[in-house]
C-alpha positions as CSV (number, residue, x, y, z in Angstrom):
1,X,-28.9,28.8,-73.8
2,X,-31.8,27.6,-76.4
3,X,-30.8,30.8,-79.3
4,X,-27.9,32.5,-77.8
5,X,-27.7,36.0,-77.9
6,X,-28.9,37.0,-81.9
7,X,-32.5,35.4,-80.9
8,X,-33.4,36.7,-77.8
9,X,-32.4,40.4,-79.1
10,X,-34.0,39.4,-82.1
11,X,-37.1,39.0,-80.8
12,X,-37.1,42.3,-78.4
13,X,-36.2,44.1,-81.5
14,X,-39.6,42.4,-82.7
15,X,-40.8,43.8,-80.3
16,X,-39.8,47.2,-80.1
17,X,-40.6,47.4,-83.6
18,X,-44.1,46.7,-82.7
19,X,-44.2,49.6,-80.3
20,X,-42.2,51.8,-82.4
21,X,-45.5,51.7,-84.8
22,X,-48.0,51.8,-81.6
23,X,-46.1,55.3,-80.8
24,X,-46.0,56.3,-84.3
25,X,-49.6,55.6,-84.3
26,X,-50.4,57.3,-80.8
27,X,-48.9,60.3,-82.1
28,X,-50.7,60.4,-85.5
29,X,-53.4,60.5,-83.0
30,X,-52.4,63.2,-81.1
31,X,-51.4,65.5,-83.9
32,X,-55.5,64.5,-85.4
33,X,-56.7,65.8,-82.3
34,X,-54.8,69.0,-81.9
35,X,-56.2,69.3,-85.1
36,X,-59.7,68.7,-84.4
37,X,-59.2,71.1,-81.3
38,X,-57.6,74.2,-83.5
39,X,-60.8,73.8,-86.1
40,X,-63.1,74.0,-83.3
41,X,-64.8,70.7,-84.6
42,X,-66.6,69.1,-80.9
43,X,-67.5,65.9,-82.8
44,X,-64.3,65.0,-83.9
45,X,-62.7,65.3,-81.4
46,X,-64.7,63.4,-79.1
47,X,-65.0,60.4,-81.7
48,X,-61.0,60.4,-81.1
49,X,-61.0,61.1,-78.1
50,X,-62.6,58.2,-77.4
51,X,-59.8,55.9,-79.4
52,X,-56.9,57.5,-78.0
53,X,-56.7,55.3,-74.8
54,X,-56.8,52.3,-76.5
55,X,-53.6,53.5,-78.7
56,X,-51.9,54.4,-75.6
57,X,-52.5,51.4,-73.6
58,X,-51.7,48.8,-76.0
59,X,-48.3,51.2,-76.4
60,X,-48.0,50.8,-72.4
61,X,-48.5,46.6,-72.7
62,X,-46.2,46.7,-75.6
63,X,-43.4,48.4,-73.3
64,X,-44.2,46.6,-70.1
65,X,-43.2,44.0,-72.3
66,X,-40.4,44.5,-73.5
67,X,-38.9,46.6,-70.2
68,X,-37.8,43.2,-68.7
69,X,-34.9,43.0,-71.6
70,X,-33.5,40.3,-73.7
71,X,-33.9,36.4,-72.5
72,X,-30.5,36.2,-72.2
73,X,-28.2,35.5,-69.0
74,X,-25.1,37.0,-70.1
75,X,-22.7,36.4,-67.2
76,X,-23.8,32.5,-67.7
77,X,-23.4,32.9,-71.5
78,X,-19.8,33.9,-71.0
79,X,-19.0,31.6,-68.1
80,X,-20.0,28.5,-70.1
81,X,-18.4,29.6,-73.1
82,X,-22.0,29.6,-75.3
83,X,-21.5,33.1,-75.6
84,X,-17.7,32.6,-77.5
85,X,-19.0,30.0,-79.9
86,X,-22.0,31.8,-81.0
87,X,-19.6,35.1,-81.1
88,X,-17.0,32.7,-83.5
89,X,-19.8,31.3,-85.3
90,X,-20.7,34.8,-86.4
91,X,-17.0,36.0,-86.8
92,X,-16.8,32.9,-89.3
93,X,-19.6,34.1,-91.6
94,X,-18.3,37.3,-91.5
95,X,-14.7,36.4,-92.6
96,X,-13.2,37.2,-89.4
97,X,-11.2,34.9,-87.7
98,X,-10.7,33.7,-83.9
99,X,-8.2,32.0,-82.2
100,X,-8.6,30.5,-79.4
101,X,-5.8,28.8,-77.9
102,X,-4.8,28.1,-74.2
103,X,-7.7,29.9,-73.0
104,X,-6.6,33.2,-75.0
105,X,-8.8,34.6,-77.6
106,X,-7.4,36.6,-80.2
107,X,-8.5,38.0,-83.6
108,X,-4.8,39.6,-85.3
109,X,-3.2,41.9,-83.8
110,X,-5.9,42.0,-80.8
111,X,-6.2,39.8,-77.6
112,X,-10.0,39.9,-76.7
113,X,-11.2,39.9,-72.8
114,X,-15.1,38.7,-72.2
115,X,-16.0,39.5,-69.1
116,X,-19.9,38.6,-68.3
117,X,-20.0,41.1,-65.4
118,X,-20.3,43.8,-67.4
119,X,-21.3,42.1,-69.6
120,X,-18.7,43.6,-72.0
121,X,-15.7,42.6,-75.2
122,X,-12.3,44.1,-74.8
123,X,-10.9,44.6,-77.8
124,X,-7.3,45.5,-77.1
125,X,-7.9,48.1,-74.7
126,X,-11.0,49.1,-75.4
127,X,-14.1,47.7,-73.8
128,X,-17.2,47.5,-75.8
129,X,-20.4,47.1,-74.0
130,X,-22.5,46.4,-76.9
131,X,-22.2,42.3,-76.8
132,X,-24.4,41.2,-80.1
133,X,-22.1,39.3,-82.2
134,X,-23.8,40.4,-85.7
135,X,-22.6,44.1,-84.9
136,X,-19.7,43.2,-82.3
137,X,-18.1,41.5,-85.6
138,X,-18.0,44.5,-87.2
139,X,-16.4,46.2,-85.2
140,X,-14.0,44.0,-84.6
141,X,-13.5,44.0,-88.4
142,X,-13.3,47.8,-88.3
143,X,-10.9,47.6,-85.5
144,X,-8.0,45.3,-87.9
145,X,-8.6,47.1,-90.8
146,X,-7.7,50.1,-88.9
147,X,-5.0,48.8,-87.0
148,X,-2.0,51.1,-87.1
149,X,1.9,50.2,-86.1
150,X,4.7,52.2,-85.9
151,X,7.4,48.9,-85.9
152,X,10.5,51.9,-85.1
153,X,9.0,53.3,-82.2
154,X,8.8,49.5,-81.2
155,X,11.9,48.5,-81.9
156,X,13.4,51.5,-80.1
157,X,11.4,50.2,-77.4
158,X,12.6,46.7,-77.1
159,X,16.4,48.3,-77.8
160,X,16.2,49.8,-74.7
161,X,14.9,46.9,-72.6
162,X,17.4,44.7,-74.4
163,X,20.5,47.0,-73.7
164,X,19.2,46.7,-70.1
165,X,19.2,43.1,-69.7
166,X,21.7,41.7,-72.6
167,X,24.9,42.2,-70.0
168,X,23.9,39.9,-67.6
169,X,23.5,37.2,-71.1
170,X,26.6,37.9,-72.2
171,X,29.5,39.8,-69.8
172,X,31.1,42.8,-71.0
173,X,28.6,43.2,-73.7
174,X,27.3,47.1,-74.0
175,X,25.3,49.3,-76.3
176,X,28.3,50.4,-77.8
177,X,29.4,47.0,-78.5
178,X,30.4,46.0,-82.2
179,X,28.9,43.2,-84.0
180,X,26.3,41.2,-82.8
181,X,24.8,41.4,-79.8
182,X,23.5,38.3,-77.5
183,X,20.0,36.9,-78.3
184,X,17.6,38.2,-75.1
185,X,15.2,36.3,-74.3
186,X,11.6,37.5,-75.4
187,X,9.8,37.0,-72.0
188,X,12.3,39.3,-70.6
189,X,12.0,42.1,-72.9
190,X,8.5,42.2,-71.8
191,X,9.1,42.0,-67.9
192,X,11.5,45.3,-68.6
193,X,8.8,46.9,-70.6
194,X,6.5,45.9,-68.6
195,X,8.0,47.0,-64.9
196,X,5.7,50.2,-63.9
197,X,2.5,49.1,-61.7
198,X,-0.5,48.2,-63.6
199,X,1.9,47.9,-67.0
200,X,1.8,44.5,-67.5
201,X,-2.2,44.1,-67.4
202,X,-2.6,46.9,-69.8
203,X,0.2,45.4,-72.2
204,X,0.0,41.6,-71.4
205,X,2.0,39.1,-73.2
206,X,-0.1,38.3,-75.8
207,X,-0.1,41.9,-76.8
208,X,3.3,41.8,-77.1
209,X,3.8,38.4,-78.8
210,X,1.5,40.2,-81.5
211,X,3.5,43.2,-81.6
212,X,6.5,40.9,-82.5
213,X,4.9,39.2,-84.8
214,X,3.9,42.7,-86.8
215,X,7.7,44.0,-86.1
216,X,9.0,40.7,-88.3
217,X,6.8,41.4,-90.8
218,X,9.2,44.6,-90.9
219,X,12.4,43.4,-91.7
220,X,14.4,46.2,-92.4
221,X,13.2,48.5,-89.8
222,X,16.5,50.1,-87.7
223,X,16.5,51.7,-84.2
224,X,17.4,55.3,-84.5
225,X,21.7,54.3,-84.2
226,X,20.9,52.4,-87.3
227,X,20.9,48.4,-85.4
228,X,18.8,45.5,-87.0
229,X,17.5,43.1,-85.4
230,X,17.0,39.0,-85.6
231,X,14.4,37.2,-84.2
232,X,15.6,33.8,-83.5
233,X,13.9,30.7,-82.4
234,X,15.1,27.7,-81.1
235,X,12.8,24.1,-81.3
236,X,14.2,22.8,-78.1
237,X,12.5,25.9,-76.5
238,X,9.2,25.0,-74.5
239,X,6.1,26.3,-72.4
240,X,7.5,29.1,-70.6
241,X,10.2,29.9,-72.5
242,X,8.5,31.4,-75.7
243,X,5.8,33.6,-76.7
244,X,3.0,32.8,-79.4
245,X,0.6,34.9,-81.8
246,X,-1.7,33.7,-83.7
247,X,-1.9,35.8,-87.2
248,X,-4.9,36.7,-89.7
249,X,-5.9,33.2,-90.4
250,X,-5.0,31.7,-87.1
251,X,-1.4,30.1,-87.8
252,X,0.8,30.3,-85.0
253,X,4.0,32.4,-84.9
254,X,6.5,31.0,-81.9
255,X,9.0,34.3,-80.7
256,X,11.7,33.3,-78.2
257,X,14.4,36.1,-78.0
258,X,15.7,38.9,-80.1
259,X,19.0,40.0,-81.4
260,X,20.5,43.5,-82.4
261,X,23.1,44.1,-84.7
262,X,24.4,46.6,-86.9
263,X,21.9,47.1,-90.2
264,X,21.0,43.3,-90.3
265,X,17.4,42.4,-92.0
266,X,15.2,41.1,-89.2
267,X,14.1,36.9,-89.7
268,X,12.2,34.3,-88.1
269,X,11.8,30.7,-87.6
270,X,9.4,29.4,-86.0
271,X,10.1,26.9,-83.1
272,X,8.7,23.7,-83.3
């Protein structure tokens, strides 16, 4: 659409502007008059008088105007995917980066969700209703610089999914095991954490991929019986069999399964 979203709220805000003044001066007007009308002073007022109705209804034209909103099909925007470029061209001047990859748009650690119905961004969780990139940006920008993990109460997370599921990898294995436990495969952890209805659309896959991604950047963080954890890939792995994030400045980050073992610094490779 000829200007995306920036121009056609551009020029409402042009016009608003101009009936922001009209009101300003409507009410100058108004406030003159109650003047006249305390003072007593009959020819002043109706010299006014006769100017106020002009004020008012070039305010009224002015708002008639602009009542029919922005020039902007939102839910056609976002369908066609004008509305996602115009939103990365404006992440890009602000120094934010998007990824979008596999139809998944992501800005470190969040996965955003347009959906043109609302018309609305989810950022993470959250949806945001107010769509113009410019500010949208910003709070997106807001949003990472916030960005808070707790990588133990993670980890203590994924231990308990992995102790659920790393016997039926490798037979006789349990928590209390010695020495190094099986590698668990990453899509599984997240079925396990994932289990209770609705889970898995508020915590979706990419959410989790991200989430690994900020645990390996924590290498030394223990569960609370004092087990590491590995996080190695393999390059024969493919397609279904491995998770992806994409970090700050867009590189990919391939996570396939996870290990636990007594004290051990946590490490990546990527898969190729």
């Amino acid at each position: 659409m000829d200007g995306g979203i920036e121009s056609a709220l551009a020029a409402l805000d042009g016009a608003l502007d101009a009936g922001e003044r009209q009101a300003g001066a409507a009410l100058g007007q108004v406030r003159r008059l109650r003047r006249l009308c305390k003072a007593g002073d009959l020819a002043g007022l109706a010299s006014q008088l006769a100017q106020a109705p002009g004020l008012a209804e070039r305010l009224a034209d002015t708002l008639r105007t602009a009542s029919a909103g922005p020039a902007y099909a939102a839910e056609t925007a976002f369908a066609d995917g004008s509305y996602l470029a115009e939103l990365r061209a404006e992440a890009a001047r602000q120094g934010v980066v998007l990824s979008e990859r596999d139809g998944r748009v992501t800005a470190f650690p969040f996965l955003l969700k347009l959906d043109g119905r609302v018309p609305g961004v989810k950022i993470g969780r959250k949806l945001h209703r107010g769509i113009r990139p410019s500010a949208l940006v910003k709070v997106l920008a807001a949003a990472q610089a916030a960005a808070k993990f707790n990588a133990r109460a993670f980890l203590e997370q994924v231990w308990k999914a992995y102790a659920v599921l790393a016997p039926g990898v490798q037979p006789g294995w349990t928590a209390n095991s010695a020495g190094e436990g099986p590698v668990v495969g990453v899509l599984g952890i997240h079925e396990v954490l994932t289990l209770l209805p609705a889970a898995a659309s508020e915590y979706p896959r990419d959410a989790f991929a991200c989430d690994l991604l900020r645990l390996n950047r924590a290498p030394d963080t223990t569960t609370g019986r004092g087990l590491g954890f590995t996080l190695p890939a393999s390059t024969g792995s493919k397609g279904r069999e491995r998770l992806t994030a994409y970090d700050e400045a867009g590189e990919e980050h391939v996570f396939v399964g996870i290990r636990f073992l007594p004290g051990a610094r946590g490490s990546h490779v990527d898969a190729g």
